[in-house]
CHARMM-style PDB file with segment names, atoms N, HN, CA, C and O in Angstrom:
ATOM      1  N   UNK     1       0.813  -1.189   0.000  1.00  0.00      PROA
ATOM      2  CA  UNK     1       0.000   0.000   0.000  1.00  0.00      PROA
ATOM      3  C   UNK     1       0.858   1.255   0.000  1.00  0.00      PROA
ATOM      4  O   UNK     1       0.572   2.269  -0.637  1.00  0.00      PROA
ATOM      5  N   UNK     2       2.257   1.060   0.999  1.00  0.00      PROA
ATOM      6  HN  UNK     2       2.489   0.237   1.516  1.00  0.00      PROA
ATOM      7  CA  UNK     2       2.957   2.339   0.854  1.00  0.00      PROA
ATOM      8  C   UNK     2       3.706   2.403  -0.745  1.00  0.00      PROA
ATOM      9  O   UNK     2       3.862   3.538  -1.194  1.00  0.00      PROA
ATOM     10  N   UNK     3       3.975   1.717  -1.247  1.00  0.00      PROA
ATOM     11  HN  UNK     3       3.848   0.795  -0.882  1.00  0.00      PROA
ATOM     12  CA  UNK     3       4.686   1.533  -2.329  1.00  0.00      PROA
ATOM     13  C   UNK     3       3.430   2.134  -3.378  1.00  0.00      PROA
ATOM     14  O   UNK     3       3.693   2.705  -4.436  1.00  0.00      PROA
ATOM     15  N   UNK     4       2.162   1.917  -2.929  1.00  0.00      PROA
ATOM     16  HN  UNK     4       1.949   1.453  -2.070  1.00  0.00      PROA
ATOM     17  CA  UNK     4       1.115   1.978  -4.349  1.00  0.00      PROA
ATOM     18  C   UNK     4       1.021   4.346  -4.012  1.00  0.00      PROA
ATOM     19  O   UNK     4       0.897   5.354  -4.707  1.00  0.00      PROA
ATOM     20  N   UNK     5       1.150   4.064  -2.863  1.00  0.00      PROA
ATOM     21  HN  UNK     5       1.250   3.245  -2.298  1.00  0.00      PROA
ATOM     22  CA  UNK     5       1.381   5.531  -2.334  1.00  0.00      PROA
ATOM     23  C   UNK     5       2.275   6.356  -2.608  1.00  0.00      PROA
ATOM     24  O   UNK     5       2.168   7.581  -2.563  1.00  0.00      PROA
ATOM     25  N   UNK     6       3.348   5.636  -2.953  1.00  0.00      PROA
ATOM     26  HN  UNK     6       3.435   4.641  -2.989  1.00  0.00      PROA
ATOM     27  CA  UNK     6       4.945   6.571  -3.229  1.00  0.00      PROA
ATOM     28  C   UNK     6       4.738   6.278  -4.883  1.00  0.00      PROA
ATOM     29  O   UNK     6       4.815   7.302  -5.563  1.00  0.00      PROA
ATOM     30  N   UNK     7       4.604   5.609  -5.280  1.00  0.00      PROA
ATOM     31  HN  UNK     7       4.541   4.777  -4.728  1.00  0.00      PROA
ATOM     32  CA  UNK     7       4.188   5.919  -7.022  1.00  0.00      PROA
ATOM     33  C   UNK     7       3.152   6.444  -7.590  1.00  0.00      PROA
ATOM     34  O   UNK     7       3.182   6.587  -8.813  1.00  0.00      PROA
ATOM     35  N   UNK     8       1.774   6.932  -6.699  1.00  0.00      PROA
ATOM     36  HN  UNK     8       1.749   6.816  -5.706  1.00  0.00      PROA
ATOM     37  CA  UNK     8       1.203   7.696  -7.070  1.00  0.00      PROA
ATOM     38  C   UNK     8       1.405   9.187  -6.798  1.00  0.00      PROA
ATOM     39  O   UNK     8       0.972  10.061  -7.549  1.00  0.00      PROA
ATOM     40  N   UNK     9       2.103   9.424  -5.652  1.00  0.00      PROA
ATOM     41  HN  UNK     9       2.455   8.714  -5.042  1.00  0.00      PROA
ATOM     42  CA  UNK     9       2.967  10.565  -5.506  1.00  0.00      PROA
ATOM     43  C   UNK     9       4.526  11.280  -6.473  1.00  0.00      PROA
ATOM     44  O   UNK     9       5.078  12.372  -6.600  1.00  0.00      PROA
ATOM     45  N   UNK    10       4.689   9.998  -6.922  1.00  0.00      PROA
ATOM     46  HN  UNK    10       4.241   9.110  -6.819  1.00  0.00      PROA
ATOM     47  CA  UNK    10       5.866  10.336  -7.855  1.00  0.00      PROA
ATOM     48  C   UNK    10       5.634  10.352  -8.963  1.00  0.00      PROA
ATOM     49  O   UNK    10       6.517  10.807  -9.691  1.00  0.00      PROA
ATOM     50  N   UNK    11       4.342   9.862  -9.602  1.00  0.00      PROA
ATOM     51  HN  UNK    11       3.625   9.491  -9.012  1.00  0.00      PROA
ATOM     52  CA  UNK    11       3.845  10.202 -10.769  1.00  0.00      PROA
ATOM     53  C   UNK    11       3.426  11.859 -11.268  1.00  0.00      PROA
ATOM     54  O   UNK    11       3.474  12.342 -12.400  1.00  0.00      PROA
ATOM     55  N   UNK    12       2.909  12.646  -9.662  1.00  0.00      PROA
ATOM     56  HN  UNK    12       2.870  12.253  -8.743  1.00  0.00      PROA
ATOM     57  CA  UNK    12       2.391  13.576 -10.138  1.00  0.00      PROA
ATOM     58  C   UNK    12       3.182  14.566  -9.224  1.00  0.00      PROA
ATOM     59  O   UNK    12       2.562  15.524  -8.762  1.00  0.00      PROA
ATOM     60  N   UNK    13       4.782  14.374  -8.867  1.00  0.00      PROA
ATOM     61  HN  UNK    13       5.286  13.595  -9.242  1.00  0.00      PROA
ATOM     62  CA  UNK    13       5.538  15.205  -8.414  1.00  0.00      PROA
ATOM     63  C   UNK    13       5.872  15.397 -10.337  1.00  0.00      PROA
ATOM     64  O   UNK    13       5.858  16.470 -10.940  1.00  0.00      PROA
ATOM     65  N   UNK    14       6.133  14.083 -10.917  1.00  0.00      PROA
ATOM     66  HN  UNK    14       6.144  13.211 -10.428  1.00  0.00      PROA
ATOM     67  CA  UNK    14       7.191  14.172 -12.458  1.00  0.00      PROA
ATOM     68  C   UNK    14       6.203  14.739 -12.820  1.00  0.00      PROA
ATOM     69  O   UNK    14       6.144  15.548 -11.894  1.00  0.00      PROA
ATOM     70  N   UNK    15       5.248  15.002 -13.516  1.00  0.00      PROA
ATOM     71  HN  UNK    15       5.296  14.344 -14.268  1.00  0.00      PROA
ATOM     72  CA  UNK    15       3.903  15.443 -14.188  1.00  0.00      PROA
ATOM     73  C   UNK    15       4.075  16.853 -13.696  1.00  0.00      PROA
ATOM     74  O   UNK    15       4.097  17.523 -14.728  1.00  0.00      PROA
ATOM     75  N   UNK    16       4.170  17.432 -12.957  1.00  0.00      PROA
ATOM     76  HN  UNK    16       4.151  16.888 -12.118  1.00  0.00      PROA
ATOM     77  CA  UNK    16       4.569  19.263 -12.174  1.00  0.00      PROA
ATOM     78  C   UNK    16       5.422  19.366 -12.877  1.00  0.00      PROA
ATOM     79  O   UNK    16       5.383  20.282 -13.699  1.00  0.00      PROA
ATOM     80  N   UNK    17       6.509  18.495 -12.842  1.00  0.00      PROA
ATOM     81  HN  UNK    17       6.541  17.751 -12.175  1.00  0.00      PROA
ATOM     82  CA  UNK    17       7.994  19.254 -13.321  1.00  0.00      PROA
ATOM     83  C   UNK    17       8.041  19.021 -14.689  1.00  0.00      PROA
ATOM     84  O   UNK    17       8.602  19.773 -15.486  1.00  0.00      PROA
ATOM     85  N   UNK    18       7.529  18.109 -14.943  1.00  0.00      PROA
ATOM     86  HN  UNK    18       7.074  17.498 -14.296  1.00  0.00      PROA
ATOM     87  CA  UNK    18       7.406  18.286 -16.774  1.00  0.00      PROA
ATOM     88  C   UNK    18       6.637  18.862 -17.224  1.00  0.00      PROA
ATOM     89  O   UNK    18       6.654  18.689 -18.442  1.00  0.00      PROA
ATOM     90  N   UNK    19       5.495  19.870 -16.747  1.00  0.00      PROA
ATOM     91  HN  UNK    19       5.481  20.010 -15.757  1.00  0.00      PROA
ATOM     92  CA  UNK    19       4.544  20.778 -17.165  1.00  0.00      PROA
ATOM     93  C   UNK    19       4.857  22.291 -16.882  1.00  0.00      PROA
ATOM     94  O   UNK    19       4.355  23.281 -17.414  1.00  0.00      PROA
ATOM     95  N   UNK    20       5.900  22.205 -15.820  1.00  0.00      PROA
ATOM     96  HN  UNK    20       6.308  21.401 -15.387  1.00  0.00      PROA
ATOM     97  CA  UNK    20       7.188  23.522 -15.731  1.00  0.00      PROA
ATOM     98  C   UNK    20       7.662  23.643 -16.208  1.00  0.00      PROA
ATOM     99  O   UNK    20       8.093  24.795 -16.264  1.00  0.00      PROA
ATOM    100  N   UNK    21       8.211  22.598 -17.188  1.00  0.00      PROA
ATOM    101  HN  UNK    21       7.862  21.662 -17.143  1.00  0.00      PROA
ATOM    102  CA  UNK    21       8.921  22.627 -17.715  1.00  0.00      PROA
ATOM    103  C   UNK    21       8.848  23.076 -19.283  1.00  0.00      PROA
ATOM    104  O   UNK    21       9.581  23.970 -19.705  1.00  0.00      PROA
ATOM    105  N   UNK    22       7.986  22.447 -20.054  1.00  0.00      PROA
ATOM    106  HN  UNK    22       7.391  21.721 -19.711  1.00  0.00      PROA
ATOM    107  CA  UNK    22       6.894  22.895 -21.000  1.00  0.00      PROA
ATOM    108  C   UNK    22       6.431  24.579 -21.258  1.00  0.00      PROA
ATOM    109  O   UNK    22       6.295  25.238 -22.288  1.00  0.00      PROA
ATOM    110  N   UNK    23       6.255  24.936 -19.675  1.00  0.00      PROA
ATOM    111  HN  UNK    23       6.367  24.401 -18.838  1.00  0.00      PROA
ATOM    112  CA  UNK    23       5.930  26.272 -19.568  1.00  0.00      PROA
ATOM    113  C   UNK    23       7.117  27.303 -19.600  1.00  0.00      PROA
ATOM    114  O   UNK    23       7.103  28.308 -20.309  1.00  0.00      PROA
ATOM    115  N   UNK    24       8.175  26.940 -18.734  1.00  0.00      PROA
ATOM    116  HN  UNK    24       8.186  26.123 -18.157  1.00  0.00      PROA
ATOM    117  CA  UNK    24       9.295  27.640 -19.669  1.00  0.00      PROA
ATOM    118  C   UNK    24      10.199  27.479 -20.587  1.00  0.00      PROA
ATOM    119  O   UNK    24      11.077  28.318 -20.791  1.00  0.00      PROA
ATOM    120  N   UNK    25      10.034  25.909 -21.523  1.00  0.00      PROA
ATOM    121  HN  UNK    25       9.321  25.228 -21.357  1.00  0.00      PROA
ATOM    122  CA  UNK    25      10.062  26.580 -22.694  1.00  0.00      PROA
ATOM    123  C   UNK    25       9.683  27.077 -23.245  1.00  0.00      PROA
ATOM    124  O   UNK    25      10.278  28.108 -23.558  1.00  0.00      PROA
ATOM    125  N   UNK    26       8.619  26.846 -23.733  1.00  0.00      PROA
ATOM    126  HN  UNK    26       8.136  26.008 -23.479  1.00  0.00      PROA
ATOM    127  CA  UNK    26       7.498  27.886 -24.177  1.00  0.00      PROA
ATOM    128  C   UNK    26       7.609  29.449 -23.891  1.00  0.00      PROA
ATOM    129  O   UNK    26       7.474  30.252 -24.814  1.00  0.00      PROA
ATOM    130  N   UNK    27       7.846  29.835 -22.648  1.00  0.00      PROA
ATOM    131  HN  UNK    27       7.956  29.182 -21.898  1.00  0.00      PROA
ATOM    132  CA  UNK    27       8.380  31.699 -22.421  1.00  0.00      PROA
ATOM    133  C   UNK    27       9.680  31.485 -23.337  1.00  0.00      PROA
ATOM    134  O   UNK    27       9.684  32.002 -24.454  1.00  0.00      PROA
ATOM    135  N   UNK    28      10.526  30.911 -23.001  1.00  0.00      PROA
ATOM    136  HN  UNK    28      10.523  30.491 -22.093  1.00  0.00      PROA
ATOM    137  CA  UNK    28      12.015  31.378 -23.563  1.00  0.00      PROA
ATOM    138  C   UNK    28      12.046  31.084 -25.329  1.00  0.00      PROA
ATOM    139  O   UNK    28      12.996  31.470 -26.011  1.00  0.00      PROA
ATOM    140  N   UNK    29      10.930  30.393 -25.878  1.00  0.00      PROA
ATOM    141  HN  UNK    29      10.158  30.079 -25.324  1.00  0.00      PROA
ATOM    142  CA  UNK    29      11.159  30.447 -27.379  1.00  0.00      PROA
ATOM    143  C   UNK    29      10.039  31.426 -27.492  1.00  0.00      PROA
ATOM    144  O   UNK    29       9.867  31.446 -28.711  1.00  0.00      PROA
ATOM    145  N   UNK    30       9.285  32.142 -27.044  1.00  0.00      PROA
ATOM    146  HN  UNK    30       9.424  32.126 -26.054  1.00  0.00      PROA
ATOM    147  CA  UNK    30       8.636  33.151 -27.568  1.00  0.00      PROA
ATOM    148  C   UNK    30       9.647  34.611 -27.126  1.00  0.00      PROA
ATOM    149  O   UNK    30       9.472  35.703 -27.667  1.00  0.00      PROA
ATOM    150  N   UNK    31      10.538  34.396 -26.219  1.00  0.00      PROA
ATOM    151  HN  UNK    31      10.680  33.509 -25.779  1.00  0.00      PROA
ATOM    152  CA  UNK    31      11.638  35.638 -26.028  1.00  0.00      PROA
ATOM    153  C   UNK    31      12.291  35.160 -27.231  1.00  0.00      PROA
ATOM    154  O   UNK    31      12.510  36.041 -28.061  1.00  0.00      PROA
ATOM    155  N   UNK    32      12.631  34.066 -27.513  1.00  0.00      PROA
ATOM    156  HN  UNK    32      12.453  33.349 -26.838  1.00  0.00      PROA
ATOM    157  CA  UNK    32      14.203  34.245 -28.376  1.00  0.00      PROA
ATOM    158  C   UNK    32      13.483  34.212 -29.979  1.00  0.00      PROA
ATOM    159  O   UNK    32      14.286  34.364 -30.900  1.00  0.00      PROA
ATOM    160  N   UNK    33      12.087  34.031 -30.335  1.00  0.00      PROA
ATOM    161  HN  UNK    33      11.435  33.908 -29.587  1.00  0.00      PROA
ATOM    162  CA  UNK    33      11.307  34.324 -31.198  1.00  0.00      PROA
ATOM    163  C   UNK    33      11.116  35.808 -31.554  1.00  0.00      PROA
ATOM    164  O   UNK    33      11.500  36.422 -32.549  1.00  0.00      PROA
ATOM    165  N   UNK    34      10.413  36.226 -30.465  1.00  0.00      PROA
ATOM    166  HN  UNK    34      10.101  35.727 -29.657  1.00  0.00      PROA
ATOM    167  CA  UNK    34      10.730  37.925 -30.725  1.00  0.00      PROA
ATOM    168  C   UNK    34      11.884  38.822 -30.713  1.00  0.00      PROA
ATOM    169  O   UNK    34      12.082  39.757 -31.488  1.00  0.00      PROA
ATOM    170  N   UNK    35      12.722  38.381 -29.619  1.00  0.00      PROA
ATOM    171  HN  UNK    35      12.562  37.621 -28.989  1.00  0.00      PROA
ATOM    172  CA  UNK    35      14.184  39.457 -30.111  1.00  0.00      PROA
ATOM    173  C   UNK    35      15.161  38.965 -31.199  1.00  0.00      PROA
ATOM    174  O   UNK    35      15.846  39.665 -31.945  1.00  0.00      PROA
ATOM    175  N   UNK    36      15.079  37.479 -31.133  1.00  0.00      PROA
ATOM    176  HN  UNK    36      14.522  36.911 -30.527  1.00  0.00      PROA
ATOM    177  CA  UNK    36      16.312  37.536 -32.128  1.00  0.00      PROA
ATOM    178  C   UNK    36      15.606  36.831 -33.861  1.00  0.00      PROA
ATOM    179  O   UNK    36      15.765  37.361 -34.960  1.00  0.00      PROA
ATOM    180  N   UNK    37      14.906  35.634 -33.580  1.00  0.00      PROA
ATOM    181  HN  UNK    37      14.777  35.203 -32.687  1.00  0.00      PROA
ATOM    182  CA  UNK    37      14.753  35.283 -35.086  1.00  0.00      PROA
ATOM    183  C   UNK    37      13.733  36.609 -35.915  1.00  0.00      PROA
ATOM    184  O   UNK    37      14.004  37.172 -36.976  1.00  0.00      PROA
ATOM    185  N   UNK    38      12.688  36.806 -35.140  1.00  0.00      PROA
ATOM    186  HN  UNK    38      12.468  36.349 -34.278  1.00  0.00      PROA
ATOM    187  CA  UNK    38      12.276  37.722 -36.380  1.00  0.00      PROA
ATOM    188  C   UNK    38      12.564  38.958 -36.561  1.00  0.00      PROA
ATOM    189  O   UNK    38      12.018  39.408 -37.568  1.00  0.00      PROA
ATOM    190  N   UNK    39      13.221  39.717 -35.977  1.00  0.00      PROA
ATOM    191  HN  UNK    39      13.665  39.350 -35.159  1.00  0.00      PROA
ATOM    192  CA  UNK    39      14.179  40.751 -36.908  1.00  0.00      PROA
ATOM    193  C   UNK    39      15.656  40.074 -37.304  1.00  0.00      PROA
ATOM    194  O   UNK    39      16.409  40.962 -37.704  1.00  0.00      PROA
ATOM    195  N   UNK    40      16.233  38.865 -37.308  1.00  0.00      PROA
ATOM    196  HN  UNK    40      15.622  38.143 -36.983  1.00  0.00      PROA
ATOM    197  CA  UNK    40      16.878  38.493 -38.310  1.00  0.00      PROA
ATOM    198  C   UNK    40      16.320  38.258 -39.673  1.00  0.00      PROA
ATOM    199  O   UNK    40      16.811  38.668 -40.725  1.00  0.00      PROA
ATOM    200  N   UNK    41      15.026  37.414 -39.501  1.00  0.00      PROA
ATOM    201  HN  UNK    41      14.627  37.082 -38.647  1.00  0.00      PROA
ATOM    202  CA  UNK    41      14.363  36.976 -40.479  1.00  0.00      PROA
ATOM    203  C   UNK    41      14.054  38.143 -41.345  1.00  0.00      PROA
ATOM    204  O   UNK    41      14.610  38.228 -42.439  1.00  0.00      PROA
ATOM    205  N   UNK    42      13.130  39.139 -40.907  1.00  0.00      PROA
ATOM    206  HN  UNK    42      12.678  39.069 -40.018  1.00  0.00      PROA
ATOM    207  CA  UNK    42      13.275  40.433 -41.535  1.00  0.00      PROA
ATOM    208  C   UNK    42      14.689  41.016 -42.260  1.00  0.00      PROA
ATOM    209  O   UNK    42      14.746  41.048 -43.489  1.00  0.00      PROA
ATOM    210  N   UNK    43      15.381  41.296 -41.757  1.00  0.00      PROA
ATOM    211  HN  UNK    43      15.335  41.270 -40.758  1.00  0.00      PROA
ATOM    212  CA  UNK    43      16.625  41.594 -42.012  1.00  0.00      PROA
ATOM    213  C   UNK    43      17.532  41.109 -43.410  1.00  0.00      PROA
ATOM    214  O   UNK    43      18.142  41.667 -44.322  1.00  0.00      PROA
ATOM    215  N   UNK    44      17.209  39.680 -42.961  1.00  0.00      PROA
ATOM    216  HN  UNK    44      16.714  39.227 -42.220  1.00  0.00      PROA
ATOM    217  CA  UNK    44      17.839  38.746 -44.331  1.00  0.00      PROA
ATOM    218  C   UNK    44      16.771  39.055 -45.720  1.00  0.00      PROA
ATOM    219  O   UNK    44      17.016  39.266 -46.908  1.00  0.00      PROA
ATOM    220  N   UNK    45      15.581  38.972 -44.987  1.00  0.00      PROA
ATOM    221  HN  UNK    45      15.382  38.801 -44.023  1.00  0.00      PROA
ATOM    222  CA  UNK    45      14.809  39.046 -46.728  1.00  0.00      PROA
ATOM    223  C   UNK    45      14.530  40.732 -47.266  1.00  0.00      PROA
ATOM    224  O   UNK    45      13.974  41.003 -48.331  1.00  0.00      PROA
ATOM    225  N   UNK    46      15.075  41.815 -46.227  1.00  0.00      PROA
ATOM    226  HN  UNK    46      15.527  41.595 -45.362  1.00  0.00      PROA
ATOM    227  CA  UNK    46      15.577  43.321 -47.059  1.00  0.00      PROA
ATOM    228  C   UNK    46      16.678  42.758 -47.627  1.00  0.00      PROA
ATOM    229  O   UNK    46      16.886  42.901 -48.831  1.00  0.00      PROA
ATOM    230  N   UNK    47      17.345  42.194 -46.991  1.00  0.00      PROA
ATOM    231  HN  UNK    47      17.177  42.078 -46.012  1.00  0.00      PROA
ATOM    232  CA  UNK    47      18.405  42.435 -47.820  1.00  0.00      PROA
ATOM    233  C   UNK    47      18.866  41.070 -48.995  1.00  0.00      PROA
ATOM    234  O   UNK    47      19.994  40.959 -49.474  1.00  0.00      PROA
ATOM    235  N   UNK    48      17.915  40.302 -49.230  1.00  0.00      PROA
ATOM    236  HN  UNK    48      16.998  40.392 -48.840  1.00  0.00      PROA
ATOM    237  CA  UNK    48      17.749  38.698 -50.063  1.00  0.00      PROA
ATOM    238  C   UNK    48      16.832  39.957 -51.051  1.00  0.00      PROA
ATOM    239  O   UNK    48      16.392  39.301 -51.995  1.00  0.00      PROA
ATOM    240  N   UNK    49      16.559  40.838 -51.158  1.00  0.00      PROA
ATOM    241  HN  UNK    49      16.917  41.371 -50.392  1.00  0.00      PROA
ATOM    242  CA  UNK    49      15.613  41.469 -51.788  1.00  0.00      PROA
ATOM    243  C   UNK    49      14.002  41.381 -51.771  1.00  0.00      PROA
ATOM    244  O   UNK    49      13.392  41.771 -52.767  1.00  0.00      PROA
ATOM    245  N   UNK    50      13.392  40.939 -50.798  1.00  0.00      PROA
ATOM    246  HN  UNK    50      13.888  40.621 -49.990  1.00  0.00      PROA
ATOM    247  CA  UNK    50      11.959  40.762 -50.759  1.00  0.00      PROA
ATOM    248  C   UNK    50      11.395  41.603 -49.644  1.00  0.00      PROA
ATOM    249  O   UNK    50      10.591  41.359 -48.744  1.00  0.00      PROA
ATOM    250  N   UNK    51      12.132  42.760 -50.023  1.00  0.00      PROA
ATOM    251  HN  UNK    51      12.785  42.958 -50.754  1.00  0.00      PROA
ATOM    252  CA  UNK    51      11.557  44.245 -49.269  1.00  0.00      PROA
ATOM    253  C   UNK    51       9.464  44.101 -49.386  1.00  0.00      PROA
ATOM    254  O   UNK    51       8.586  44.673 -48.740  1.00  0.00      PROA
ATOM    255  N   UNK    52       9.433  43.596 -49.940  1.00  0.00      PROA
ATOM    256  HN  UNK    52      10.146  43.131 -50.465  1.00  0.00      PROA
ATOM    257  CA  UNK    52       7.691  43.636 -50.307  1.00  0.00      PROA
ATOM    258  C   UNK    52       7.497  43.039 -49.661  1.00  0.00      PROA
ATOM    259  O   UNK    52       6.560  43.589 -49.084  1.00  0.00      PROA
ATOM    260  N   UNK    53       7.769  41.640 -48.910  1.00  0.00      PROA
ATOM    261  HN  UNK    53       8.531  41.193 -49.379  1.00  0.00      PROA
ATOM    262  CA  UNK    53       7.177  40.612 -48.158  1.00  0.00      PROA
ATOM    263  C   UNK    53       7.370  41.043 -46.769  1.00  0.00      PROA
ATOM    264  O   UNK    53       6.656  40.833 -45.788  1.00  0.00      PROA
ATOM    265  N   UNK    54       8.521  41.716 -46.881  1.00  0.00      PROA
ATOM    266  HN  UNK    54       9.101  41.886 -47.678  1.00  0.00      PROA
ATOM    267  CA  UNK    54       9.307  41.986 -45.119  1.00  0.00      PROA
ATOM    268  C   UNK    54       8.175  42.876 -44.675  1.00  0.00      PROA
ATOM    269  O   UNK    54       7.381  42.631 -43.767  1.00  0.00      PROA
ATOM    270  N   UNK    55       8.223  44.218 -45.643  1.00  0.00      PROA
ATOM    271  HN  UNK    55       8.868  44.417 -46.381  1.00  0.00      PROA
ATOM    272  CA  UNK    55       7.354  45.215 -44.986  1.00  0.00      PROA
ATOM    273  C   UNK    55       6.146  45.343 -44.730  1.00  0.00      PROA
ATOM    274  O   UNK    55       5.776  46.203 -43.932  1.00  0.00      PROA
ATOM    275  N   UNK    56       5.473  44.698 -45.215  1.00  0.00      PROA
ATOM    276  HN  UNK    56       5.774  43.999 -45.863  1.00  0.00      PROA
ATOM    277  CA  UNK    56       3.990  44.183 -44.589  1.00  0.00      PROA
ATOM    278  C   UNK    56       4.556  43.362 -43.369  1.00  0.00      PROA
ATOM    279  O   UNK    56       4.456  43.865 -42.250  1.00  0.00      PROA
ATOM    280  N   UNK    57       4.975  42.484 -43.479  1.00  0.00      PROA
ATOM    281  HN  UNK    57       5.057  42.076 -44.388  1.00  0.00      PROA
ATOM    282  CA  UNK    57       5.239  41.653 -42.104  1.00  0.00      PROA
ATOM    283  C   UNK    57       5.886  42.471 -40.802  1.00  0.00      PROA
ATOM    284  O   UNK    57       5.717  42.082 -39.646  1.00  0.00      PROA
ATOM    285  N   UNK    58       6.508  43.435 -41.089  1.00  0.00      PROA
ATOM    286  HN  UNK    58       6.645  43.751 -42.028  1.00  0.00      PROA
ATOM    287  CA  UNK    58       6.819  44.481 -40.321  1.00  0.00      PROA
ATOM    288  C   UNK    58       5.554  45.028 -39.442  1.00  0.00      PROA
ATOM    289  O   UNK    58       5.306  45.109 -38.239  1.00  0.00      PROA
ATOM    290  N   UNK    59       4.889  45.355 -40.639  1.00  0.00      PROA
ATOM    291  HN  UNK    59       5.091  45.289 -41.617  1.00  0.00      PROA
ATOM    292  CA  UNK    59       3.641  46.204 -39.935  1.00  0.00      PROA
ATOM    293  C   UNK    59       2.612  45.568 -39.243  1.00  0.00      PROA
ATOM    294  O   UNK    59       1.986  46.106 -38.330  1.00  0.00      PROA
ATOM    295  N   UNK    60       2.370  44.129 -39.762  1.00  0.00      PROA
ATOM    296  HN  UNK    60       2.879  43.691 -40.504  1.00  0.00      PROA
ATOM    297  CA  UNK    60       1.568  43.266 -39.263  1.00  0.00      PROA
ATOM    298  C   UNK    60       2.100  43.164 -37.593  1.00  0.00      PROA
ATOM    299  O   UNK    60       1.437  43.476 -36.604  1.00  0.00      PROA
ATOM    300  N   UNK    61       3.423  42.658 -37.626  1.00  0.00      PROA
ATOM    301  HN  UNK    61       3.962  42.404 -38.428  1.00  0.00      PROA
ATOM    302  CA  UNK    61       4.450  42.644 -36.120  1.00  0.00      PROA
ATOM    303  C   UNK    61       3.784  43.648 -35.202  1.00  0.00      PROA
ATOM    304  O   UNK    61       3.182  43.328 -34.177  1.00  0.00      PROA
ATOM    305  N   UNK    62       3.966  45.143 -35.736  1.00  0.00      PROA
ATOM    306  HN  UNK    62       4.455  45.404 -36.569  1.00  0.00      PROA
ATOM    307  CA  UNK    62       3.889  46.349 -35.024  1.00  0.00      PROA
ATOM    308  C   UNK    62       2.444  46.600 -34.549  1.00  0.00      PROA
ATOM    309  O   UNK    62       2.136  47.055 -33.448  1.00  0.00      PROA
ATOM    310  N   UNK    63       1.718  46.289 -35.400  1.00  0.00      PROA
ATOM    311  HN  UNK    63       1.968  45.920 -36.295  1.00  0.00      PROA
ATOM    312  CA  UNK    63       0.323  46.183 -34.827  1.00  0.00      PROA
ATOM    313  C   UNK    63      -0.172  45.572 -33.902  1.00  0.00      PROA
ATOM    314  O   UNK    63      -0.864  46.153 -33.067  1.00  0.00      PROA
ATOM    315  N   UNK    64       0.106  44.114 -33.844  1.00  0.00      PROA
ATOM    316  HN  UNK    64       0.669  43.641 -34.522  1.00  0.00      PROA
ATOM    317  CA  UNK    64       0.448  43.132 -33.171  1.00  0.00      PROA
ATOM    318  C   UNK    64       1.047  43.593 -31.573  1.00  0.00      PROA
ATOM    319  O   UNK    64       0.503  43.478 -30.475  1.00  0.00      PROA
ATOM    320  N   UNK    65       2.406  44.163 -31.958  1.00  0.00      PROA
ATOM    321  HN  UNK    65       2.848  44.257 -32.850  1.00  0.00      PROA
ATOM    322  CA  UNK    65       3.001  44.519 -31.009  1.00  0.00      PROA
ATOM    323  C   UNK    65       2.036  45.868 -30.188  1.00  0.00      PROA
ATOM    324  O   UNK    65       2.290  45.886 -28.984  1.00  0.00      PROA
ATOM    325  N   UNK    66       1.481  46.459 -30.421  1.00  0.00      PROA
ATOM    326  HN  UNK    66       1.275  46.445 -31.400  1.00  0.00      PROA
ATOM    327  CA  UNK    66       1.016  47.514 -30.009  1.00  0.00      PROA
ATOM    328  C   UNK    66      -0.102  47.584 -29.004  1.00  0.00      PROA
ATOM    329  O   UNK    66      -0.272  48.346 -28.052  1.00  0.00      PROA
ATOM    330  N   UNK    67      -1.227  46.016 -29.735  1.00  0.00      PROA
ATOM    331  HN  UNK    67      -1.089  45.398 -30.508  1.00  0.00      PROA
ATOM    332  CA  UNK    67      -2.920  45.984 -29.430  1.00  0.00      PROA
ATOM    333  C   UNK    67      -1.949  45.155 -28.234  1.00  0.00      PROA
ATOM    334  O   UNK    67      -2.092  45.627 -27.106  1.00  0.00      PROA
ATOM    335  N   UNK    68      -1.060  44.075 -28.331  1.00  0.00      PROA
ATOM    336  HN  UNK    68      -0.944  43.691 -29.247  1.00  0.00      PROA
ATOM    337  CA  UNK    68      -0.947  43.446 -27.099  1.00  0.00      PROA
ATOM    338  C   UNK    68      -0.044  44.019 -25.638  1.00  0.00      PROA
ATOM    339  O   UNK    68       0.078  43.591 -24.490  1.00  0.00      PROA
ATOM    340  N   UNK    69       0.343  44.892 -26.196  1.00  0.00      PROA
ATOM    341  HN  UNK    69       0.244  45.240 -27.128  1.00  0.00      PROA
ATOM    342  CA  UNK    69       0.925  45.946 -25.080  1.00  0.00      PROA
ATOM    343  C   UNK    69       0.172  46.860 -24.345  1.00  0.00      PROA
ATOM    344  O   UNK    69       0.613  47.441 -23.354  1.00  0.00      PROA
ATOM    345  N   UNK    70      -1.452  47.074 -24.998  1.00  0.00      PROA
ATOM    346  HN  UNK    70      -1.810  46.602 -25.803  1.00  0.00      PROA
ATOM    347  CA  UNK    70      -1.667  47.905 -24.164  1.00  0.00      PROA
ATOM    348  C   UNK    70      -3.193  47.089 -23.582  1.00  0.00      PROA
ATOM    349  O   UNK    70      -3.861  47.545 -22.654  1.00  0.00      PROA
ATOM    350  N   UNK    71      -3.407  46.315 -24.045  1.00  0.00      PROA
ATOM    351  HN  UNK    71      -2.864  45.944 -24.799  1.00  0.00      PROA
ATOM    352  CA  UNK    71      -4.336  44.783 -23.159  1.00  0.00      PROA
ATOM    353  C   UNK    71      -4.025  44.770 -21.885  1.00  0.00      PROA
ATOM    354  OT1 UNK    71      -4.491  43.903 -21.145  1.00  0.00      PROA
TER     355      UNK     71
END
């Protein structure tokens, strides 16, 4: 019975820490999503020449960036 007790306890100590875990990855690829890949991504296709595609996507970003900043 103690044994059926310590594995139902250790099932859902691991289940916490792998759902913490989940949760900050999830923060740290939406930081390293917004500061670094998409103004690289931008960056490369001004200068790959698809200034037309970037700059809408720019503005789409900024809008984006704006309505959820002030939520």
């Amino acid at each position: 019975m103690l044994s059926l007790l310590f594995s139902i306890c250790m099932i859902w100590f691991v289940g916490k820490f792998f759902v913490f875990g989940l949760r900050a990855s999830w923060g740290i690829m939406k930081l390293l999503c917004t500061v670094i890949f998409f103004p690289v991504i931008l960056i490369g296709m001004v200068v790959g020449g698809l200034m037309y595609i970037a700059f809408p996507l720019l503005i789409i970003g900024g809008i984006i960036a704006l309505v959820t900043s002030h939520s």
